[in-house]
Backbone as ProteinMPNN parsed JSONL, in Angstrom:
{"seq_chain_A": "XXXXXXXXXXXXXXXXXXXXXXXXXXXXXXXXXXXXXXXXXXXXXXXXXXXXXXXXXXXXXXXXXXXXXXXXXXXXXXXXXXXXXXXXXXXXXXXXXXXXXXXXXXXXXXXXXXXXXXX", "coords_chain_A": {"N_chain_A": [[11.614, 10.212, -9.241], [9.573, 11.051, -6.495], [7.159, 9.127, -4.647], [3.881, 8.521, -3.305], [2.164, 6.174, -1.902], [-1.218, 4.631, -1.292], [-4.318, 2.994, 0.373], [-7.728, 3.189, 0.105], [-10.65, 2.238, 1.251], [-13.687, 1.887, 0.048], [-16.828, 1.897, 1.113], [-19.888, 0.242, 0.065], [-23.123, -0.924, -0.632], [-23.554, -2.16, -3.246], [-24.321, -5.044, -5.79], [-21.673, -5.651, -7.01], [-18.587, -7.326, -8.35], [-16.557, -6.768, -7.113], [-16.915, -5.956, -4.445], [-16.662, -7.084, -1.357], [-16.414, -8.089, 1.96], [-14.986, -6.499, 4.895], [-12.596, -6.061, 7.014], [-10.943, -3.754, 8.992], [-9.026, -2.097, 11.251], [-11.237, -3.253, 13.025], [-13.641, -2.365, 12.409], [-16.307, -3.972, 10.289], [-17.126, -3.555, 7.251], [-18.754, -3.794, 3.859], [-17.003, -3.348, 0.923], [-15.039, -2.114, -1.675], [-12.099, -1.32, -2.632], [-9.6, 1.319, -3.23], [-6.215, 1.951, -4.795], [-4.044, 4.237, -4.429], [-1.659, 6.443, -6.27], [0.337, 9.022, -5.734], [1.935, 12.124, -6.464], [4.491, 12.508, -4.615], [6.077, 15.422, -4.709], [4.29, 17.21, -5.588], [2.208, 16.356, -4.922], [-0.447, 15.67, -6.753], [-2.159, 13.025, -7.926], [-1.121, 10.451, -9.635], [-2.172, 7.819, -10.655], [-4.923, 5.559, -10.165], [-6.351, 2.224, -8.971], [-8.844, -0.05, -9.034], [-9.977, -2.403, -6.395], [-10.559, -5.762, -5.146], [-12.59, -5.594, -2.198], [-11.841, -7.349, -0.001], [-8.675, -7.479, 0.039], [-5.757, -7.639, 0.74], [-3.764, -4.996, 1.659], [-0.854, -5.752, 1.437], [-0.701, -7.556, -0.499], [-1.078, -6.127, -2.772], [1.399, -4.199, -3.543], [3.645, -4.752, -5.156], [2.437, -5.208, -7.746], [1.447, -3.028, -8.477], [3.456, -1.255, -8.404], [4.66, -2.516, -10.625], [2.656, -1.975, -12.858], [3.13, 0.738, -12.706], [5.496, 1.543, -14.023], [5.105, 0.111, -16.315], [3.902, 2.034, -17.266], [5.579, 3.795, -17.834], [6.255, 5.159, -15.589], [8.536, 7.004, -13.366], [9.759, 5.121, -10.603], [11.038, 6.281, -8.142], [11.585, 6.49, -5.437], [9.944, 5.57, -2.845], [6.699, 5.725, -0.764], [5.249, 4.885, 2.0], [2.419, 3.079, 3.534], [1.558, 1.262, 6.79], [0.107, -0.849, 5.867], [1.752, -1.928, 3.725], [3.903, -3.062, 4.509], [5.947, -5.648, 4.55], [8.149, -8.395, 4.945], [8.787, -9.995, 1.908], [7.931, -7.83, 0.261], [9.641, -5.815, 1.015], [11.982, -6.91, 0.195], [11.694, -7.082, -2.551], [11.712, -4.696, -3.125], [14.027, -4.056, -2.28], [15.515, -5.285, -4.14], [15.091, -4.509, -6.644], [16.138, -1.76, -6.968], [14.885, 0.236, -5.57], [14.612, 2.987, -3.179], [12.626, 3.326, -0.118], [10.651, 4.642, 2.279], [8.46, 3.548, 5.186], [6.167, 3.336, 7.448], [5.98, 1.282, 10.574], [3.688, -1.017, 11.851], [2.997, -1.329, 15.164], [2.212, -3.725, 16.549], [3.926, -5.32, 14.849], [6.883, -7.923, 15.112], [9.092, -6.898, 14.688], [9.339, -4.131, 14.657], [9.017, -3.852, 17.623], [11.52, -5.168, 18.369], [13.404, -2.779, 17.613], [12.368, -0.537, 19.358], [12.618, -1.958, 21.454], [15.694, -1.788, 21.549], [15.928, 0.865, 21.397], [16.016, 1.895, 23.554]], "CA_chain_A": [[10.364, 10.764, -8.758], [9.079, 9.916, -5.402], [5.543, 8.734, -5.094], [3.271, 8.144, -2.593], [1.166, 4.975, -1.938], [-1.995, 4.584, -0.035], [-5.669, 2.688, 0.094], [-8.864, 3.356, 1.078], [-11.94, 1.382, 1.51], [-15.083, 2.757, -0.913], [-17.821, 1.263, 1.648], [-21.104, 0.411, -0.76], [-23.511, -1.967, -1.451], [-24.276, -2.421, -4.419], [-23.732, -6.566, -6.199], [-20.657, -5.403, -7.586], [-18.039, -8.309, -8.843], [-14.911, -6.717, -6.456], [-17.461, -5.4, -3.355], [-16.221, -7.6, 0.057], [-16.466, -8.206, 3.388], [-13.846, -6.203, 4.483], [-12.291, -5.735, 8.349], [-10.54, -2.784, 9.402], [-9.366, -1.694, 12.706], [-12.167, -3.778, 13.892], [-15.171, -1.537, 11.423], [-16.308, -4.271, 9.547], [-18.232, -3.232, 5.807], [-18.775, -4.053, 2.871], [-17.171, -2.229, 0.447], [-13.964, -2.097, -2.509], [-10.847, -0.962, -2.295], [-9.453, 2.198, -3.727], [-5.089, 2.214, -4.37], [-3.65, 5.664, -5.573], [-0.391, 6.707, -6.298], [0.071, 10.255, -5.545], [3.617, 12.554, -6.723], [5.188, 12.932, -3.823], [6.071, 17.061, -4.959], [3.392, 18.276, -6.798], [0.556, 16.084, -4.589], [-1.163, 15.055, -7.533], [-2.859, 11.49, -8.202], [-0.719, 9.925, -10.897], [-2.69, 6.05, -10.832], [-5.37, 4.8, -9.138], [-6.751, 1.346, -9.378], [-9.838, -0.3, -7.6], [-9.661, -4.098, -5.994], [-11.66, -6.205, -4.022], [-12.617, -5.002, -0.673], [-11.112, -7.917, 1.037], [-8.081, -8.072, -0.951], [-4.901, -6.26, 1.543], [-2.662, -3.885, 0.976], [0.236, -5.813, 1.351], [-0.137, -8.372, -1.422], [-1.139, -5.259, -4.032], [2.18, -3.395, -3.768], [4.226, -5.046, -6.206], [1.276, -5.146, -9.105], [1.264, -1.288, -8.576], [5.291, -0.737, -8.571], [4.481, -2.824, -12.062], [2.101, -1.454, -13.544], [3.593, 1.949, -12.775], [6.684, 0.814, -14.484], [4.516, -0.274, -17.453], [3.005, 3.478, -17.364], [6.991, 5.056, -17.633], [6.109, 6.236, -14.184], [9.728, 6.533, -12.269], [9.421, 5.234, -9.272], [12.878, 6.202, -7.764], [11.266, 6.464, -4.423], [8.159, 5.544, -2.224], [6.349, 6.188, 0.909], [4.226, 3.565, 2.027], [1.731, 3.049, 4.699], [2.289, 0.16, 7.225], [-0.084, -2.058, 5.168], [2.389, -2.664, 2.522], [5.177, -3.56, 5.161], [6.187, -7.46, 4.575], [8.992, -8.865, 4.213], [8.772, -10.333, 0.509], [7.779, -6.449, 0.011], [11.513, -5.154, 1.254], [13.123, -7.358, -0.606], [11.86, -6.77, -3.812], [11.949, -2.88, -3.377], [15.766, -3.612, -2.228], [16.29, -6.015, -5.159], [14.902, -3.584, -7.651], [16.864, -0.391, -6.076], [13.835, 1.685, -4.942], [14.32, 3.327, -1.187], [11.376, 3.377, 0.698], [9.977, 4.706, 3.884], [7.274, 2.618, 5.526], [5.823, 2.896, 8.689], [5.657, -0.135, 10.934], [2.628, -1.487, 12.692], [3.299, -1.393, 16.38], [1.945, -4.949, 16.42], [5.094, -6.213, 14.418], [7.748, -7.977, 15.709], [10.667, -5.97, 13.897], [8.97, -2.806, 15.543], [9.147, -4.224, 18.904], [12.644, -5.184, 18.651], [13.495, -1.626, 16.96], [11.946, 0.043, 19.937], [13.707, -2.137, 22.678], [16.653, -1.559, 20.887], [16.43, 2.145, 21.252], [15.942, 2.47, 24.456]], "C_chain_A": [[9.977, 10.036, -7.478], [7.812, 10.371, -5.311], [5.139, 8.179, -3.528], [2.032, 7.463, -2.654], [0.352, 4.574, -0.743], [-3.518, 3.723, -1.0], [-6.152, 3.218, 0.789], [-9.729, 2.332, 0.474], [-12.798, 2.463, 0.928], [-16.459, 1.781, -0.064], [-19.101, 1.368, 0.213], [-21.731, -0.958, -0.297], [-24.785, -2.64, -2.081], [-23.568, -4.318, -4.816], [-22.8, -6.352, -7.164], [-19.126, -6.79, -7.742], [-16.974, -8.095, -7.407], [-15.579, -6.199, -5.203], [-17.397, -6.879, -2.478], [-16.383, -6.965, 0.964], [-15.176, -7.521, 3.779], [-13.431, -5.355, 6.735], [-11.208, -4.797, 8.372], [-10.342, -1.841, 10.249], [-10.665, -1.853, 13.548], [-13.852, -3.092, 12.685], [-14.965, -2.685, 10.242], [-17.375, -3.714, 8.414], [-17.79, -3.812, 4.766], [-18.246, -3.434, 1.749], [-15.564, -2.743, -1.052], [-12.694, -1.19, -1.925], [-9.899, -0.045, -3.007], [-7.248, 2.1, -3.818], [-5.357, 3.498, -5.503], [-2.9, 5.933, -5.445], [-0.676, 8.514, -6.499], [2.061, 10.978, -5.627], [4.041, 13.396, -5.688], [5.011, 14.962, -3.853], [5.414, 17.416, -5.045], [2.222, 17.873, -5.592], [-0.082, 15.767, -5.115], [-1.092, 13.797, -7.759], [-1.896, 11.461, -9.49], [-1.809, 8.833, -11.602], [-3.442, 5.699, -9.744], [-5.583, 3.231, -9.689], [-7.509, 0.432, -8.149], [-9.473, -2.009, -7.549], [-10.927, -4.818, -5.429], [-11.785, -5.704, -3.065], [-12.1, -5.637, 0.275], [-9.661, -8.074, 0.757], [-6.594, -6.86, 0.173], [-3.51, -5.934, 0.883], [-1.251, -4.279, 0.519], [0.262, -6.52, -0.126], [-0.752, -7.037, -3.087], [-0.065, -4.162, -4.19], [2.969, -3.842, -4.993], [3.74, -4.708, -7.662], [1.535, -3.533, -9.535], [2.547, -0.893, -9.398], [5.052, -1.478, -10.64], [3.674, -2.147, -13.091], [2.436, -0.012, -13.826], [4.885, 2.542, -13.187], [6.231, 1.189, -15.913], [3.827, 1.661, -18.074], [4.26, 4.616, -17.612], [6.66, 5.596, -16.601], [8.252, 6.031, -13.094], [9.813, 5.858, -11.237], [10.948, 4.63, -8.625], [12.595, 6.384, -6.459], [10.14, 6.169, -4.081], [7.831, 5.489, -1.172], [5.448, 5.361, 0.738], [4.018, 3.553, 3.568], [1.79, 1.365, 5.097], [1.391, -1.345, 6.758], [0.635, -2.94, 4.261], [3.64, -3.172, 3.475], [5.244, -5.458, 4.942], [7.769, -7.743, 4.038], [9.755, -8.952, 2.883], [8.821, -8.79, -0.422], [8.894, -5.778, 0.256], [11.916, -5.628, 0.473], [13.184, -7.168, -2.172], [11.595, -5.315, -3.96], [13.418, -2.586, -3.489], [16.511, -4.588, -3.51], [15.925, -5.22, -6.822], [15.066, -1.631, -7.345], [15.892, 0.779, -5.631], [13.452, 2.229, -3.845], [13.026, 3.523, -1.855], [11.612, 4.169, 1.767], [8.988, 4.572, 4.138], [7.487, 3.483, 7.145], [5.417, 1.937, 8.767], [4.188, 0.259, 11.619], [3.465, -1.364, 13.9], [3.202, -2.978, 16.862], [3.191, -6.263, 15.923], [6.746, -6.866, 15.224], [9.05, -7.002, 15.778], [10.242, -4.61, 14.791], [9.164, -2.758, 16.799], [10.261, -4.351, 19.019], [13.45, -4.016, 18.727], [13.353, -0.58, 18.501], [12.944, -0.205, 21.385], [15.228, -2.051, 22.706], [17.445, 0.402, 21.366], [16.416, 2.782, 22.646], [17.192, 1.539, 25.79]], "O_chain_A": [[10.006, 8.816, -7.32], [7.337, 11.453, -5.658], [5.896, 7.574, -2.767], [1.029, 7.879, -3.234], [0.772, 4.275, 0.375], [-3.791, 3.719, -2.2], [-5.725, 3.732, 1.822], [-9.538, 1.725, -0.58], [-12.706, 3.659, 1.206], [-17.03, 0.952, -0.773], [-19.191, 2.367, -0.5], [-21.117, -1.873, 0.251], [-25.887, -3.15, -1.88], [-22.573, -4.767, -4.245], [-23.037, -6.856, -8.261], [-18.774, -7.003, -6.582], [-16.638, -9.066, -6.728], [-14.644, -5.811, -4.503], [-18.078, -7.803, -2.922], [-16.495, -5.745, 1.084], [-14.192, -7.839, 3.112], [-13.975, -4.441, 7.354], [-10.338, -5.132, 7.568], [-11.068, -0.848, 10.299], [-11.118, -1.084, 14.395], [-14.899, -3.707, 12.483], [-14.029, -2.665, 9.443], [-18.506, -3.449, 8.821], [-16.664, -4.296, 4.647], [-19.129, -2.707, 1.294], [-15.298, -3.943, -1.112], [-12.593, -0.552, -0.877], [-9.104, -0.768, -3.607], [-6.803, 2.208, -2.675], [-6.051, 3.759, -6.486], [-2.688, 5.935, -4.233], [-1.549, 9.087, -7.151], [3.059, 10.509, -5.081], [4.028, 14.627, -5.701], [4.166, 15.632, -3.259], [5.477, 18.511, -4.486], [1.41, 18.731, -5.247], [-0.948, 15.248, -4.411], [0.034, 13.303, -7.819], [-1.921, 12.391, -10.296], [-2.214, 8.92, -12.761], [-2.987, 5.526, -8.614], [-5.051, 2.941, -10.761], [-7.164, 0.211, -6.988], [-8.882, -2.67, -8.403], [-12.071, -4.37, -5.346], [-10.763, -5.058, -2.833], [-11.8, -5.071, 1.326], [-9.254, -9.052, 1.383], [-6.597, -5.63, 0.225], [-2.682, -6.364, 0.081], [-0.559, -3.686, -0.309], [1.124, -6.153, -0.924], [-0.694, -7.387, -4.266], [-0.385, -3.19, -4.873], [2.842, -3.08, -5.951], [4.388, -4.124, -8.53], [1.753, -3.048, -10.645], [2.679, -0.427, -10.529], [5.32, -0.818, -11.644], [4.181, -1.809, -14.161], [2.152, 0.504, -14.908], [5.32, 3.649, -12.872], [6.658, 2.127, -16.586], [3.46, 2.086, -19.169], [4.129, 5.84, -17.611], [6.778, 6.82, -16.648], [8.789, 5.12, -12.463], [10.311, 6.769, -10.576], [11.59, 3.581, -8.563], [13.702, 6.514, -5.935], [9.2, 6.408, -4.84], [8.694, 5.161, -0.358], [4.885, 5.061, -0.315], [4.792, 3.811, 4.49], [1.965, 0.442, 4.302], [1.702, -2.497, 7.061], [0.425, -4.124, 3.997], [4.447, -3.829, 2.817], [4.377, -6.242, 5.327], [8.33, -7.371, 3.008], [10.816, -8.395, 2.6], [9.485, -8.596, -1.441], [9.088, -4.921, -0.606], [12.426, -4.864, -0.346], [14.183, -7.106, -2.889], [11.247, -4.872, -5.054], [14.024, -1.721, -4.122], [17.714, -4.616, -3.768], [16.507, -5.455, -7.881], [14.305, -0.678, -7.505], [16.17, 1.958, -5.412], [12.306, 2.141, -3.405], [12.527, 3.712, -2.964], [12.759, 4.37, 2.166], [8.179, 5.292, 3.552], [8.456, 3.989, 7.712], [4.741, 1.355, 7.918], [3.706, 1.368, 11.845], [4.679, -1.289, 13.713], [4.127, -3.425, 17.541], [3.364, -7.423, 16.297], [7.537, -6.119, 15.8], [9.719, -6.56, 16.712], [11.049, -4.195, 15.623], [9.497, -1.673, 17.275], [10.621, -3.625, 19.946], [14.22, -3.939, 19.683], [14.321, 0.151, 18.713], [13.611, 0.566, 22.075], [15.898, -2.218, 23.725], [18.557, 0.902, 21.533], [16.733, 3.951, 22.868], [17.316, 1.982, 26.932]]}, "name": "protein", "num_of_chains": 1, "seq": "XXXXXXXXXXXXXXXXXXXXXXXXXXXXXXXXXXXXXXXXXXXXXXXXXXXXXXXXXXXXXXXXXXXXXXXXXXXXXXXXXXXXXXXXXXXXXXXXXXXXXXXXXXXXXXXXXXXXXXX"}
């Protein structure tokens, strides 16, 4: 099954335990943090699960891939937005056999090389 993985930001505030300070392309608010796994085919939400608002994308990919494990969810593929890009994050997608396709940040080195590379 391939699955698609994304956050959003739930701006609020209310004195909520997981509501942060939370920067984002420069718009800072206050607010939580929404992940949702979505089935690739169909488009439908399989799993969401809310976080802190300061809490980033990259270090909540793994938890997910686990918990969505723990849920019999397949996850024989995944699309991922360039928050979850890291390192530590390749390797354990390529050490637990699950292609990907990420977009990079433009900002990243690997992207920069990638680019001067191609031209």
């Amino acid at each position: 099954m391939g699955i698609l993985i994304d956050s959003a930001g739930l701006p609020n505030s209310i004195d909520a335990c997981l509501t942060a300070v939370n920067n984002h392309n420069g718009v800072i608010c206050e607010e939580m943090r929404l992940v949702l796994v979505v089935d690739k085919r169909s488009g439908k939400p399989l799993f969401f699960r809310y976080n802190a608002g300061n809490m980033p994308d990259v270090s909540t990919l793994w938890a997910t891939v686990l918990e969505l494990k723990a849920l019999h969810v397949d996850v024989g593929m995944t699309i991922l937005d360039a928050g979850y890009f890291s390192e530590k994050n390749v390797a354990a997608l390529g050490a637990a056999h699950i292609p990907f396709l990420t977009r990079l940040a433009p900002n990243r080195k690997l992207y920069k090389q990638l680019v001067a590379a191609s031209r």
